[in-house]
C-alpha positions as CSV (number, residue, x, y, z in Angstrom):
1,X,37.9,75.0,-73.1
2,X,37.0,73.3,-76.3
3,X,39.3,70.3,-77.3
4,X,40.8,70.6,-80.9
5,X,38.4,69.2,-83.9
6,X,40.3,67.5,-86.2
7,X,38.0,65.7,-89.0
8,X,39.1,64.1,-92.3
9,X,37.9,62.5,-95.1
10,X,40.0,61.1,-98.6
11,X,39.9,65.1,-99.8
12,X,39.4,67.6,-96.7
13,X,40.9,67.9,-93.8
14,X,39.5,69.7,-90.8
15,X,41.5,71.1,-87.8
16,X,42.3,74.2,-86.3
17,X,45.4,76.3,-86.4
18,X,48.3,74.0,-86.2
19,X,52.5,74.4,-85.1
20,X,52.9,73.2,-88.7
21,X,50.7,76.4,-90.3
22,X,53.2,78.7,-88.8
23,X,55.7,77.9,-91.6
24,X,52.9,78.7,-94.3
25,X,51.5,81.5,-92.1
26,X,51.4,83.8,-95.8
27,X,49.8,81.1,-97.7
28,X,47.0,80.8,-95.0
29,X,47.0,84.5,-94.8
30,X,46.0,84.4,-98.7
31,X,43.6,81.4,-98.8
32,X,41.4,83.2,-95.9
33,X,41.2,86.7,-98.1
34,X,40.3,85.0,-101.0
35,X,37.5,83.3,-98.9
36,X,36.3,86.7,-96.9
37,X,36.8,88.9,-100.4
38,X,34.9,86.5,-102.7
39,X,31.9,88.1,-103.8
40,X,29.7,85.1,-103.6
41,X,30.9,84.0,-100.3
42,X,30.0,87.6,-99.3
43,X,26.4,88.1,-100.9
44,X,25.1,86.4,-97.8
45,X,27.6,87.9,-95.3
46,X,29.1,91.4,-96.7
47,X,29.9,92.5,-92.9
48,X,32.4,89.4,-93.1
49,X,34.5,91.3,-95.9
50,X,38.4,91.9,-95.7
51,X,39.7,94.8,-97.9
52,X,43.2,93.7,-98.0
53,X,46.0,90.6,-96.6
54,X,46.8,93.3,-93.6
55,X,43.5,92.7,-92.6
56,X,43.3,88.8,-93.3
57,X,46.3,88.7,-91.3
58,X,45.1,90.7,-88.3
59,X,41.7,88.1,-88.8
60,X,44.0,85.4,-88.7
61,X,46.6,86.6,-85.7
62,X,43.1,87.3,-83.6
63,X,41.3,84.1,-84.1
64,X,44.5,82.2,-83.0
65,X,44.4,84.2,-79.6
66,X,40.4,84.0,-79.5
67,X,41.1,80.4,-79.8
68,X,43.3,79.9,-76.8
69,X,41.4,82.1,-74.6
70,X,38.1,79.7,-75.6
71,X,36.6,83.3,-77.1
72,X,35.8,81.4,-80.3
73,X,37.5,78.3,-82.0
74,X,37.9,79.0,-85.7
75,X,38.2,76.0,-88.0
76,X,40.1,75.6,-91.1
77,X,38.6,73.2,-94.0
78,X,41.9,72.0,-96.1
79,X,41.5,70.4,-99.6
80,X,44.0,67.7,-99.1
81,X,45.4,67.4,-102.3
82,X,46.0,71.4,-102.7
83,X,47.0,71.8,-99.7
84,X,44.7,74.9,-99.4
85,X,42.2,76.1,-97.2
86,X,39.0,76.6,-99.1
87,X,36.0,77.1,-96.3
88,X,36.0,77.9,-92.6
89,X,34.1,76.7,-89.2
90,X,34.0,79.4,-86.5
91,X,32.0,78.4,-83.2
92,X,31.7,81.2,-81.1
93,X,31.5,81.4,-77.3
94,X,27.7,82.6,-75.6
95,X,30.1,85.2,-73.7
96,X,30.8,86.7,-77.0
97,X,27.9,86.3,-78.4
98,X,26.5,88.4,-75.4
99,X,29.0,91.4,-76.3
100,X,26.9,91.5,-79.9
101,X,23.5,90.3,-79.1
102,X,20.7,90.8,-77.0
103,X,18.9,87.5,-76.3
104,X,17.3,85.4,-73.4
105,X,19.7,82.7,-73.4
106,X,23.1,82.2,-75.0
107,X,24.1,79.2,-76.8
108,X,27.4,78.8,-79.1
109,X,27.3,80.0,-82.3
110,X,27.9,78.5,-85.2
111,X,29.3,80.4,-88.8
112,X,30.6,78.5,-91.6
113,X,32.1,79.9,-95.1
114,X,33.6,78.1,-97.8
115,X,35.2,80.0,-101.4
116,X,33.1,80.3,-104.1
117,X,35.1,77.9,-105.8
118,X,34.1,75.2,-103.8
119,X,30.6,75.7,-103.5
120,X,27.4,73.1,-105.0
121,X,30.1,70.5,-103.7
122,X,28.0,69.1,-101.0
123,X,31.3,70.0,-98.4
124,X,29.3,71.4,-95.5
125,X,26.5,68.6,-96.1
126,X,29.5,66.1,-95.4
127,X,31.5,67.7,-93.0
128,X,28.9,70.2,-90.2
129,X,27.0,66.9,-89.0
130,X,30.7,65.3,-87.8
131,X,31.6,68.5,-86.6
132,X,28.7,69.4,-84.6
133,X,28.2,65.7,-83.3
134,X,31.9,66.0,-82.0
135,X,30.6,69.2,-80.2
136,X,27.9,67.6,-78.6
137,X,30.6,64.9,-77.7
138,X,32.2,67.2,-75.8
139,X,29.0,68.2,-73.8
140,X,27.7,71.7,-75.8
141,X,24.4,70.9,-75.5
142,X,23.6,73.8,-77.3
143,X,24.0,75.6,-80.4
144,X,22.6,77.9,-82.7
145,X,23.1,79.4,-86.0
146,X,22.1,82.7,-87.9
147,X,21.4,82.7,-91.4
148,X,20.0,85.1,-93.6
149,X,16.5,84.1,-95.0
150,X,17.1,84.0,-98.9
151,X,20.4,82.0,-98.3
152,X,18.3,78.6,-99.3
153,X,22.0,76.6,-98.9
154,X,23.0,77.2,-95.4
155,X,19.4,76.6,-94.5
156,X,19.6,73.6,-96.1
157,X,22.9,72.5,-94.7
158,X,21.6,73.6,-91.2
159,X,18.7,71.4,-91.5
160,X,20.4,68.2,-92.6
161,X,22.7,68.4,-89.3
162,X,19.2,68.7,-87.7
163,X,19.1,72.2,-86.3
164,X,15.6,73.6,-86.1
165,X,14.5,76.8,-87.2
166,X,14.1,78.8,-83.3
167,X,12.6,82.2,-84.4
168,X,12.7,85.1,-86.4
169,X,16.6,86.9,-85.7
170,X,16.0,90.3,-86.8
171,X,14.6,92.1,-89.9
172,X,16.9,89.6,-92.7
173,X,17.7,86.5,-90.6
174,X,16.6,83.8,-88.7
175,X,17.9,81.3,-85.6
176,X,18.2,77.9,-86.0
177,X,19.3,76.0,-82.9
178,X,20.4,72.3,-82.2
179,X,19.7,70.7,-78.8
180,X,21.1,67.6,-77.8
């Protein structure tokens, strides 16, 4: 099982779900729908959407048990100062990615989201290369990443934390994989 991630910097905070987030369950509740119901989050992603809090709750309730039984370890990326979460890391497990995908070999997958009010702020430029090297740290030697073609950003971010473009995914996406 993955050990916790917990990365910070003068204005984010990075960490998973915490004893302490169980007093401000709602208000985490609310911070992920506003992140999986913002249209720009969404453009690149629109099978990530949540119609309403019931669901961001029920997102929210799983990922705490997918965490715990190492299914996949969702991330949460806090501005400090607001004490809200504004973008999320999820790193999902090859056995799960099996259930979805047909592929020759399985490494963890990596999905990252942040609002649309903190995009074009350089976050996941600063914050996937610490999070991915602490990965590697703990000996996942491989990981890969699906993003759509025309999304030019997580591309970008991908390719500064030195994944490598693999091969085509499907019709609208490519891999990207790091190897340690």
């Amino acid at each position: 099982m993955l050990s916790a991630i917990n990365l910070e910097n003068e204005k984010l905070l990075i960490h998973p779900f915490r004893p302490e987030d169980l007093r401000r369950f709602e208000v985490l509740t609310k911070d992920i729908f506003d992140i999986l119901s913002d249209e720009q989050t969404l453009k690149f992603i629109p099978g990530k959407r949540l119609k309403s809090l019931g669901e961001a709750e029920l997102f929210l309730q799983t990922s705490i048990v997918n965490y715990h039984s190492g299914r996949n370890y969702l991330h949460f990326i806090t501005h400090k100062e607001l004490n809200k979460v504004i973008g999320m890391i999820d790193l999902i497990s090859p056995e799960v990615a099996k259930e979805h995908y047909k592929m020759d070999h399985y490494p963890f997958f990596l999905e990252f989201y942040l609002g649309s009010y903190a995009s074009g702020c350089n976050i996941m430029t600063q914050i996937l290369p610490q999070f991915v090297d602490n990965l590697v740290l703990q000996g996942i030697a491989k990981i890969g990443a699906v993003v759509r073609r025309e999304n030019i950003a997580a591309r970008i971010v991908l390719e500064k934390t030195n994944f490598k473009y693999k091969a085509s995914f499907d019709p609208v996406q490519d891999l990207y994989e790091k190897t340690s």
